[in-house]
C-alpha positions, 0 to 999 in steps of 0.5 A: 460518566458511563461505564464504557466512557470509564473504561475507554479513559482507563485505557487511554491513560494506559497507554503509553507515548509509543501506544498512542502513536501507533494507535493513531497510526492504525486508526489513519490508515484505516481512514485514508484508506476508506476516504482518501486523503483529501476527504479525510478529516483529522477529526475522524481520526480522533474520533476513531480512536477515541481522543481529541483532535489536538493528541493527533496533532500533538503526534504528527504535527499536520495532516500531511505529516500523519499522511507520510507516516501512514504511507511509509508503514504501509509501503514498509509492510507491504515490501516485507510481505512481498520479500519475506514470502520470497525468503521463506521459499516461494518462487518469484513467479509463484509470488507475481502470478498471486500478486496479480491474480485479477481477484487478489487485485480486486481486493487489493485496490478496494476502498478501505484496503492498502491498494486504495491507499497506495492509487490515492498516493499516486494522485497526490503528487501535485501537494507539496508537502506530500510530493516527496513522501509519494515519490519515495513510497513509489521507489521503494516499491520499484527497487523491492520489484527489481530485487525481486526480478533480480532473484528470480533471475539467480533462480533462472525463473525468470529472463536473464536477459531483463532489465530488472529496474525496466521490469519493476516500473512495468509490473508498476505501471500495470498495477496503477492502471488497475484504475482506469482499465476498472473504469473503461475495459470491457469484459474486465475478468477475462482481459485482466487474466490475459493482461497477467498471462502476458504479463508473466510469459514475458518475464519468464519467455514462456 
């Protein structure tokens, strides 16, 4: 046995049940993330992180439930990002002009980031088994957007006269639609800057 191959069995055995999981956890939203979820391979899991097929279903059970746990991390994550930024004193227009900034959402939905995972996601609602976790993901998303116009109305940044959820699915329907305005809108940088321009003075009434 190698010397690598030693070390990366000490590691495993050091591990423990809590470790694994969230080994396992990382090493799936980097794969779903690159691949999606339909081309992805548990084995390629495994592989990445350094353990047989078998310890990842040990852990999650099926594909479909590593799947669900992935997206509710990232969902997790990327909702305290958004609040916690708010929290600590940045504005709420501050906050959404970043957020969609045609560049940050560039980054945003390329392969192997958290956006491509979350417009896989939208495309899975026909699978059973994941209808309910997609659906849930994407709720989450729109009651942390309509908490956000809601402050951003205390603040008086934003239109006190918004519906906060109405805004919330909008801002939503923009950013999954990043997709097919990518494949079909012409002169996509300067549209995509105007698309938040409209986008922001109509929630501020600019």
């Amino acid at each position: 046995m190698s010397e690598i191959e030693a070390t990366r069995r000490a590691k495993r055995v050091r591990m423990t049940p809590a470790q694994r999981r969230e080994s396992i956890l990382t090493a799936a939203t980097e794969v779903f993330a690159d691949t999606g979820y339909q081309r992805t391979k548990v084995s390629a899991i495994a592989a990445r992180v350094g353990v047989s097929e078998p310890v990842v279903f040990q852990n999650f059970g099926t594909k479909a439930a590593l799947y669900q746990a992935v997206l509710d991390q990232a969902v997790t994550h990327v909702c305290a990002v958004l609040t916690e930024e708010v929290a600590a004193g940045r504005s709420v227009t501050a906050l959404l002009a970043g957020f969609l900034e045609p560049d940050h959402m560039a980054r945003f939905h390329s392969r192997g980031s958290l956006g491509f995972l979350f417009a896989d996601a939208f495309t899975l609602t026909g699978e059973p088994e994941l209808r309910e976790a997609v659906h849930t993901a994407h709720q989450r998303f729109a009651d942390t957007f309509a908490e956000l116009v809601r402050q951003g109305q205390q603040a008086g940044t934003l239109r006190a006269d918004l519906d906060p959820h109405a805004a919330a699915w909008w801002l939503m329907s923009l950013l999954h639609a990043r997709t097919f305005r990518a494949a079909f809108m012409p002169e996509q940088t300067a549209l995509e800057a105007q698309l938040v321009s409209m986008t922001l003075d109509t929630l501020t009434g600019r």
